[in-house]
N, C-alpha and C positions, 0 to 999 in steps of 0.2 A: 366632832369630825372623826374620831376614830373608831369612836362607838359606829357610828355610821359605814365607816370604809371597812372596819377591822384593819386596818394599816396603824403603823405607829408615823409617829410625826418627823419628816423630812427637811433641815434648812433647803431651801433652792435660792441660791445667790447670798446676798448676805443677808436679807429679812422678809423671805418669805415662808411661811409654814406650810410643808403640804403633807399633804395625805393619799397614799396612792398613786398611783402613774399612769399613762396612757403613752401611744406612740402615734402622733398626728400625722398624714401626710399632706404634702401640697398638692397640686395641680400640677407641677412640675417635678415632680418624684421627690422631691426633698423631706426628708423626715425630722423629727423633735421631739423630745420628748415632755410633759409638764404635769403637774401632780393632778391627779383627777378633781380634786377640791383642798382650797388651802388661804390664808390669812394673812393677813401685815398688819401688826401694831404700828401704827403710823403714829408722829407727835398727835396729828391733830384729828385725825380719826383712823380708825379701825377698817384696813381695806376686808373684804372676803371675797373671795375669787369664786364665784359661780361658773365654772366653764362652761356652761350648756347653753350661758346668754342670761342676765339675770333680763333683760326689756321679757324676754317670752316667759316670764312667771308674774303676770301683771295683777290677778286675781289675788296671788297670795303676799305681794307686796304690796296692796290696799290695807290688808289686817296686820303688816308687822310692825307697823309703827314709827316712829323719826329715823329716815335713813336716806340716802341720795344714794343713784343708781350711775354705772358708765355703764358701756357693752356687756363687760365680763364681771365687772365690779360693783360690789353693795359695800355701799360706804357708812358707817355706823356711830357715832361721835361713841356713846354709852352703850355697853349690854343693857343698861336698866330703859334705855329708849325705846326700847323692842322686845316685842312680845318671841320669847324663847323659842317656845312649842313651833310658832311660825316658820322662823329661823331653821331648825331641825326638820321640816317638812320639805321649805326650800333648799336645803344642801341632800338630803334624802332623794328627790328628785333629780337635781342637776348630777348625783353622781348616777343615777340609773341609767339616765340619758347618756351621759357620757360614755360609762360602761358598754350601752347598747348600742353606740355609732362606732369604737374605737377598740374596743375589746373582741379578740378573737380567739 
């Protein structure tokens, strides 16, 4: 991830790793700010935070191998379950995307 961001690695709260930042707004002018892509060692798996949506990288979570998806989250039990290269492709992307809706 930081090969990817060039950012170094960020706590946000007590256990999330991020990488990067962005400044979101609502619909009602409210703003936030959250790392452009970043991680959680959980006990019982490994969160990664795709902010761009991991559902709309469906193509490339076909080839990465044992992993469960939420909205924004790919949940990973093992590195060794999934295919790397994949991995680096889908955080390469979701930080473009992000960059390119939220970055000015």
């Amino acid at each position: 991830m930081k090969t990817i961001t060039g950012e170094s690695p960020q706590m946000w709260g007590g256990s999330i790793v991020g990488f990067g930042e962005y400044t979101y707004t609502y619909a009602s002018g409210k703003t936030g700010d959250w790392p452009l892509i970043g991680f959680s060692p959980r006990a019982a798996k490994m969160s990664i935070y795709l902010m761009s949506g991991a559902e709309n990288h469906t193509d490339l979570l076909k080839k990465l191998g044992k992993h469960k998806i939420g909205k924004s989250c790919l949940y990973v039990n093992n590195l060794s379950d999934i295919h790397i290269g994949v991995l680096e492709e889908l955080i390469s992307i979701s930080v473009k995307t992000m960059i390119d809706k939220w970055k000015t």
